[in-house]
C-alpha positions in Angstrom: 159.0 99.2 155.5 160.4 96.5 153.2 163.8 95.0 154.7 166.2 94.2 151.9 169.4 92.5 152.0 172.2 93.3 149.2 174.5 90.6 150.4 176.8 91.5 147.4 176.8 95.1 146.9 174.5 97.3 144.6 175.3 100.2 142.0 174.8 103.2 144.7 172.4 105.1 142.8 170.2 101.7 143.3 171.2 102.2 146.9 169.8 105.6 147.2 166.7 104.9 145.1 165.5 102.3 146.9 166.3 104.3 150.0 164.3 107.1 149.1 161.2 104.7 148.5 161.5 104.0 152.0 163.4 100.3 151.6 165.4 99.4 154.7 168.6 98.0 152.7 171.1 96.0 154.4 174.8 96.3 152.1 176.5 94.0 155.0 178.1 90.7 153.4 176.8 88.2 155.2 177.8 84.7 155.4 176.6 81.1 156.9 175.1 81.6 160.0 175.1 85.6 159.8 172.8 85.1 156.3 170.5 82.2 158.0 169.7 84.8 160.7 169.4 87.6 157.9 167.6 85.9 155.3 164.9 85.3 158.2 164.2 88.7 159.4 164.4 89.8 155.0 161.6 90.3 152.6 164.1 90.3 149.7 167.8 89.5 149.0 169.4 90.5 146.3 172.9 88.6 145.1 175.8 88.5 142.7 178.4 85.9 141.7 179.8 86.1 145.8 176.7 84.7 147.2 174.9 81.1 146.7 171.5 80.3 148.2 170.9 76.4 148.5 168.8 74.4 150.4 170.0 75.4 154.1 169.8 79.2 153.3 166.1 78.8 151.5 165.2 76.9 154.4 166.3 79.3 156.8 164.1 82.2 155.2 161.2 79.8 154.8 161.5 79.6 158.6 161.7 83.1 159.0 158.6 83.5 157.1 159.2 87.0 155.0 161.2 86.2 152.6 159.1 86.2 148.8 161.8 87.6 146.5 165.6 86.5 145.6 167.3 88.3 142.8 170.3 87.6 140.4 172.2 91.0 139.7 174.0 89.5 136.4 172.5 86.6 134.1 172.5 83.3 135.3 171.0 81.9 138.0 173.6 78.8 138.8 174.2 79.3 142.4 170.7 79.5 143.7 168.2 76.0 144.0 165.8 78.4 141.8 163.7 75.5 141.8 164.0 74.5 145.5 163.2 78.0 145.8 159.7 78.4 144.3 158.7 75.0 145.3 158.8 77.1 148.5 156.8 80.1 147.1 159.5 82.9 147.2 160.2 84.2 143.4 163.4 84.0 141.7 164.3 86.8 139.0 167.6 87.9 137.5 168.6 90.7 135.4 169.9 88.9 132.0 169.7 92.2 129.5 171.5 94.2 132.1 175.3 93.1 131.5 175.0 91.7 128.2 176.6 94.3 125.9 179.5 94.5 128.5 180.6 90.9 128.9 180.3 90.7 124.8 183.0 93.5 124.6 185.0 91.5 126.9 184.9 89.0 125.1 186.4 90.4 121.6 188.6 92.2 124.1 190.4 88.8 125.2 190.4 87.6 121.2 192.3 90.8 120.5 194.5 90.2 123.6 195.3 86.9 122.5 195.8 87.8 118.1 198.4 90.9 119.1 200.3 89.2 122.1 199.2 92.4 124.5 199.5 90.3 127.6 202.7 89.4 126.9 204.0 92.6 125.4 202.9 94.5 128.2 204.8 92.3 130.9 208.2 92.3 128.7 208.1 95.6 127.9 207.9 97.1 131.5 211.0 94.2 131.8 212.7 96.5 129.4 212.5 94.0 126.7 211.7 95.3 122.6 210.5 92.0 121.3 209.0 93.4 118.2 209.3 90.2 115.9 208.1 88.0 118.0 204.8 89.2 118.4 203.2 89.4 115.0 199.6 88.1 115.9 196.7 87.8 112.9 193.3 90.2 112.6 190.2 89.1 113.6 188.5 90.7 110.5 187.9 87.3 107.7 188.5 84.5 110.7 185.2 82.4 111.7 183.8 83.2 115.0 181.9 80.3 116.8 179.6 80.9 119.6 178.3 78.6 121.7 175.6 79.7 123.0 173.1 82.0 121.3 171.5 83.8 124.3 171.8 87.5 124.9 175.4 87.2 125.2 176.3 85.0 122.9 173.8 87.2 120.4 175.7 90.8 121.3 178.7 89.1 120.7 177.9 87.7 117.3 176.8 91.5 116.1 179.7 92.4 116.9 182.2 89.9 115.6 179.9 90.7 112.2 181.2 94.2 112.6 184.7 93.7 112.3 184.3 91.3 109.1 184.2 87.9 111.1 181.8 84.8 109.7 179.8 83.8 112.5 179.0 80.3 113.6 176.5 79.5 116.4 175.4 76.1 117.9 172.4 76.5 120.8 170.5 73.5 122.4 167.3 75.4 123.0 165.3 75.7 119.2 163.8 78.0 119.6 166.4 80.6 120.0 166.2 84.3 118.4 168.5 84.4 115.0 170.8 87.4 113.8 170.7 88.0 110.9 174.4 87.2 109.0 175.0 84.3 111.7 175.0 80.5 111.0 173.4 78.1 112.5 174.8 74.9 113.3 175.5 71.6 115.4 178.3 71.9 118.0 180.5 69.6 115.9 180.6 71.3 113.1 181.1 74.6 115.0 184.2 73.3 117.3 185.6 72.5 113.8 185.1 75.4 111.9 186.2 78.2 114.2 189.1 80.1 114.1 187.9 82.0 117.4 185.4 80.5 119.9 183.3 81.8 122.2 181.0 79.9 125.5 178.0 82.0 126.6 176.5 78.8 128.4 175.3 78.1 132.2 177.0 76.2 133.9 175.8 74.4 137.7 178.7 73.2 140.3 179.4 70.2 139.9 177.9 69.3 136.2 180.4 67.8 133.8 182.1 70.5 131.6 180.8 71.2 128.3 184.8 71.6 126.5 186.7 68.5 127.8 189.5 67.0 125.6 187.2 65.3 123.0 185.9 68.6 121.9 189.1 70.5 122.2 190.5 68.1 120.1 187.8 68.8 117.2 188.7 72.3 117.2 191.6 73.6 114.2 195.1 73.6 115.2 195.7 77.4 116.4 192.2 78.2 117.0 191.6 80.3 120.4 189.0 79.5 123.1 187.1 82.4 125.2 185.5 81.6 128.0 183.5 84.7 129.7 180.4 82.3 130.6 181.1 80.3 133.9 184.0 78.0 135.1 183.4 74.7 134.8 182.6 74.9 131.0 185.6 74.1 130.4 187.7 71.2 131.7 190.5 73.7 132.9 193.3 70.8 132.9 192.6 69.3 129.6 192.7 73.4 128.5 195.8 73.6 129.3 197.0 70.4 128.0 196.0 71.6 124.7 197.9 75.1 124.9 201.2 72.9 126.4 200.9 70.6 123.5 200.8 73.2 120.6 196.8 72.5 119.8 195.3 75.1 120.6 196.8 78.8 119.7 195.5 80.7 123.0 192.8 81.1 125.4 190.9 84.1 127.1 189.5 83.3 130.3 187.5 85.6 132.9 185.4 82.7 134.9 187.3 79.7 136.8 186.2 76.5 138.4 186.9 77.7 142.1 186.9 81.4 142.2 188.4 83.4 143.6 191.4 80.1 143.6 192.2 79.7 139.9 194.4 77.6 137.8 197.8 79.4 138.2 199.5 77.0 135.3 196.6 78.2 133.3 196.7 81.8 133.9 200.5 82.4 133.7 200.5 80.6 130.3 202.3 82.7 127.8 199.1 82.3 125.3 196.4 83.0 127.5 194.9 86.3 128.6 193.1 86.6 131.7 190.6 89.0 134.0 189.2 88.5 137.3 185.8 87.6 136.2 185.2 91.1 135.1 182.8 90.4 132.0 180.1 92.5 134.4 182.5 95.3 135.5 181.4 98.2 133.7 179.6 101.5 134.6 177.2 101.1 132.2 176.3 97.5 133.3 176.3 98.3 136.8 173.9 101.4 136.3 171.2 98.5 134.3 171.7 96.0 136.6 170.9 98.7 139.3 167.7 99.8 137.8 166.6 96.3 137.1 167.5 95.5 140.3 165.0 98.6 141.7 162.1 98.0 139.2 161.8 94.3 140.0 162.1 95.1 143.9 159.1 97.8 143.3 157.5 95.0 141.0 157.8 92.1 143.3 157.3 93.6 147.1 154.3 96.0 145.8 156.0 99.4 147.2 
């Protein structure tokens, strides 16, 4: 019987699947010592954003001997040495369709959060405050979306800034990267400087300089708003907020941070930014597909 550990939970009809295929799944959260011990007696472990596998923890299931499969419930695979990994022959998959349509509709939801003030009129109005003038935001529909970042994400999120009558704008390092149709290509200049609206869909490793510092804030327009749903650290959250203090930039949405679960209180209690828990994942739908992934590459990977 296949031991499996699901360090940070699983959708529980992925739970009872792989239970009825005769996995032995472990839903304890283990940490540091707990998850050497763990990953050693484990033929598979299966993560989310709670969970990061470097060298020690690799090395600990290497010694143990079983280990051959590490999986990603979300996209990106930033906190686990994926390479460290496989140079030690134990395979490294994630599930990168799976939450893709969900974290795109998150991020629209924080440019519309930002456009119509919702944030702030829901806070004054439980106050008991009618601040009707002083909330009259803009519409999305005939502003320039920029993405940076034209992966699955970044492409869901382009369709459907097209739907509500947005021009779309994309920069993306890789070439060789899959077009939509009614998008733009271009460099990241010229994207920072064109969009009213702009979106990160990028990785991001701890510890790698961020991709938005000052420079490039300071390219985009006057009153443009930034969305990050991607990964903290893409943004340099202090020069962020110097832009929003200063008048430069006209908002912000922002579910990932540098240090979660500690974020940047300043940032977050800012009256022009909207922010979520890093919830771009947090849907029924995505958790059902990350689920299934999760089971199929499991029955893929350990042969049952």
């Amino acid at each position: 019987m296949p031991r499996v550990l699901l360090n940070d939970g699983l959708a529980a009809d992925a739970v009872n699947a792989l239970k009825s295929l005769g996995v032995d799944c472990d839903t304890t959260h283990y940490e540091e010592a707990d998850l050497h011990r763990e990953l050693a007696a484990a033929d598979a472990i299966v993560i989310r954003s709670a969970t990061r596998l470097r060298d020690p923890e690799i090395d600990a299931a290497v010694a143990g001997g079983r280990l051959k499969l590490i999986i990603r419930g979300g996209v990106g695979i930033d906190n686990i040495n994926h390479e460290y990994a496989r140079s030690k022959g134990i395979e490294v998959r994630n599930t990168p369709g799976a939450s893709s349509a969900s974290v795109a509709e998150l991020v629209i939801a924080h440019m519309f959060a930002v456009s119509r003030f919702l944030p702030a009129a829901n806070v004054t109005m439980r106050q008991g405050q009618w601040n009707k003038k002083q909330y009259k935001g803009r519409e999305l529909g005939g502003a320039v979306c920029g993405i940076v970042g034209f992966g699955r994400i970044g492409r869901e999120t382009g369709r459907r800034a097209l739907a509500l009558g947005m021009q779309v704008l994309y920069y993306d390092s890789y070439e060789g990267v899959e077009h939509v149709e009614g998008c733009t290509r271009l460099s990241l200049t010229e994207v920072l400087e064109r969009s009213d609206y702009l979106s990160l869909n990028v990785p991001h490793a701890k510890g790698e300089p961020a991709l938005i510092g000052a420079a490039e804030l300071a390219r985009m327009k006057k009153g443009a708003v930034l969305v990050n749903c991607s990964r903290g650290g893409v943004v340099d959250e202090a020069a962020l907020l110097a832009s929003l203090e200063d008048g430069h930039l006209g908002g912000a949405g922002i579910d990932v941070y540098e240090n979660e679960p500690e974020y940047n209180q300043a940032l977050a209690a800012h009256p022009l930014v909207s922010v979520t828990p890093h919830i771009g994942a947090q849907t029924t739908q995505a958790q059902a597909r990350v689920g299934q992934e999760v089971v199929d590459i499991l029955r893929e990977g350990l042969g049952f």
